[in-house]
N, C-alpha and C positions, 0 to 999 in steps of 0.2 A: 145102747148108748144113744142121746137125744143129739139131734144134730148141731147142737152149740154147742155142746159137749165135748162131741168127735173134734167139732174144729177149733176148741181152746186148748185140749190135748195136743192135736198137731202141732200148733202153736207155738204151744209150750216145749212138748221135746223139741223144736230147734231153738229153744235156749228164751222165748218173749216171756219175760219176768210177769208182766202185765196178765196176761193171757192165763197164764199157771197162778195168779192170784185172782183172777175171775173163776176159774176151775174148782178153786177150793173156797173160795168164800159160803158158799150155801152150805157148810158143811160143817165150817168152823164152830159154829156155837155149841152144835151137836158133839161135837169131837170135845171142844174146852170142859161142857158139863159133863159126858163123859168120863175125860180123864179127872176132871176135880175129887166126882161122885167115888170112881174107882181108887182113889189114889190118897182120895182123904185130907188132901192138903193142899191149896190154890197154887202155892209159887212152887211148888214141886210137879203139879197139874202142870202150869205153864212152861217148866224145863221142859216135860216130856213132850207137851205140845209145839214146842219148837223142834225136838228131836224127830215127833214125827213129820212137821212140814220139810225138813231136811233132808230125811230120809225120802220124800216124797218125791222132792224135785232133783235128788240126785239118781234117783231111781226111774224116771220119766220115762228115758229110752226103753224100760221092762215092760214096760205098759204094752199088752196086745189088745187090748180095745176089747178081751171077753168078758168081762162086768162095768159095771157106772163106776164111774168115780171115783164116788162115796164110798162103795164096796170094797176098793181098792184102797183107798184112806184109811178104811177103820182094819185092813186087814196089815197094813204095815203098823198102825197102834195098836195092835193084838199082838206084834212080834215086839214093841219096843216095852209094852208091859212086861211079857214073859222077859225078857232081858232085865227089864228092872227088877222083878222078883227074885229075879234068881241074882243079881247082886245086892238086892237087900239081905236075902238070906246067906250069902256069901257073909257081909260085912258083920252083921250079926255073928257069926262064930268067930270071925277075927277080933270083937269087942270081945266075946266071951273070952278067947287064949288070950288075949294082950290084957286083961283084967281092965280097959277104959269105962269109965264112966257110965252107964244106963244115962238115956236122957238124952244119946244125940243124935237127932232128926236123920231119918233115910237118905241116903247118897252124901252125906255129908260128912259121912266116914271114908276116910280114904290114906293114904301112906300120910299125908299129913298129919294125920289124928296120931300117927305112933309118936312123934313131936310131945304129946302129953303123955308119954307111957314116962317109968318111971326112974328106966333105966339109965345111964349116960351114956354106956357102951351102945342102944341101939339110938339114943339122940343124935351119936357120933355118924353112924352109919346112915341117919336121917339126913344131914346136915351136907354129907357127900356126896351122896346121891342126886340133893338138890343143887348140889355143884356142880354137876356132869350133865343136866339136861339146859338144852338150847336156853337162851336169856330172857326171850320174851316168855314163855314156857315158865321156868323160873319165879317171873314178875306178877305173872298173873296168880299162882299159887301163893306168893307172898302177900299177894293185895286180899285175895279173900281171906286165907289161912290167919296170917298176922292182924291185917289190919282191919279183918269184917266186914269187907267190900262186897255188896253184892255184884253180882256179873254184869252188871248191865253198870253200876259205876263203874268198876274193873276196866271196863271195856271202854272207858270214857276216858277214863288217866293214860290208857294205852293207846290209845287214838282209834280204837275201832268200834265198829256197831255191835250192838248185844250178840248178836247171833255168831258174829265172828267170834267175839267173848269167849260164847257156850263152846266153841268147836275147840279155842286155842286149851280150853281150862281141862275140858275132855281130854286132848294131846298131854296135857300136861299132865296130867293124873295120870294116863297109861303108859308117858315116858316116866314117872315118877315109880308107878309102879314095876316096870319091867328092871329098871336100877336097882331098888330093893329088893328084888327077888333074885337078880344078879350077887346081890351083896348077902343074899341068905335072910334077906329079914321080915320078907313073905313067903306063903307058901302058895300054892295052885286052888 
């Protein structure tokens, strides 16, 4: 590792925001085209590329200094792909049992989507579920789901920055899911 390197790392794990955005900058374009190329889709690109900057800077302390960077950047976006694949393919067979629609965009499937199934009994169990998780939780799911908010307005009405947005909507999906699955109306 190149000696600005070593010392925007140090930097950075003790916490200089600044430092850990000079770090990753040289990297970013590479990582955005990247994920666009691999993922096929820009603002779905852009989710994951937030997930990896996330992962990156909450991961900082892991850092032992034995590759560049960059090595280390594309090797946590290698792990948030395989995660994505593997819950696109997840969702994919939850479309298929729940018989929803063909036609709805990757990661955009989630315990909300059973809200269009056709049932009232699991609308019921939908509806409670979204009762029992934290408010702001709650809000954020009702702003994209109902009202077609992307995350980054979402995160505007709720008074936070995008990125806060993406982490609250995540909580909110896997507190949403863990209720439903509690309630019987997913499965593993």
């Amino acid at each position: 590792m190149s000696g600005t390197s070593e010392k925007l790392m140090e930097l950075a794990q003790r916490g200089d925001q600044e430092a850990f955005e000079r770090l990753i900058e040289p990297h970013r374009d590479k990582l955005r085209s990247w994920l666009t190329h691999t993922l096929g889709d820009r603002e779905e690109a852009l989710d994951a590329e937030a997930e990896v900057l996330l992962r990156c800077w909450t991961s900082l302390k892991s850092f032992k200094g034995g590759s560049e960077p960059g090595t280390w950047i594309f090797a946590i976006c290698k792990n948030v792909l395989k995660e994505r694949y593997r819950l696109r393919d997840r969702d994919r067979r939850l479309r298929e049992r729940l018989g929803l629609e063909h036609g709805l965009r990757p990661f955009e499937l989630g315990p909300e989507d059973l809200l269009l199934s056709r049932t009232s009994q699991r609308k019921q169990t939908i509806v409670a579920a979204l009762d029992s998780i934290p408010e702001r939780q709650r809000r954020i799911v009702m702003l994209r789901v109902f009202s077609g908010r992307s995350l980054k307005e979402a995160g505007e009405e709720l008074g936070v920055t995008p990125d806060a947005a993406k982490m609250l909507y995540f909580r909110a999906v896997r507190s949403l899911r863990a209720e439903l699955k509690k309630r019987g109306a997913l499965d593993d």
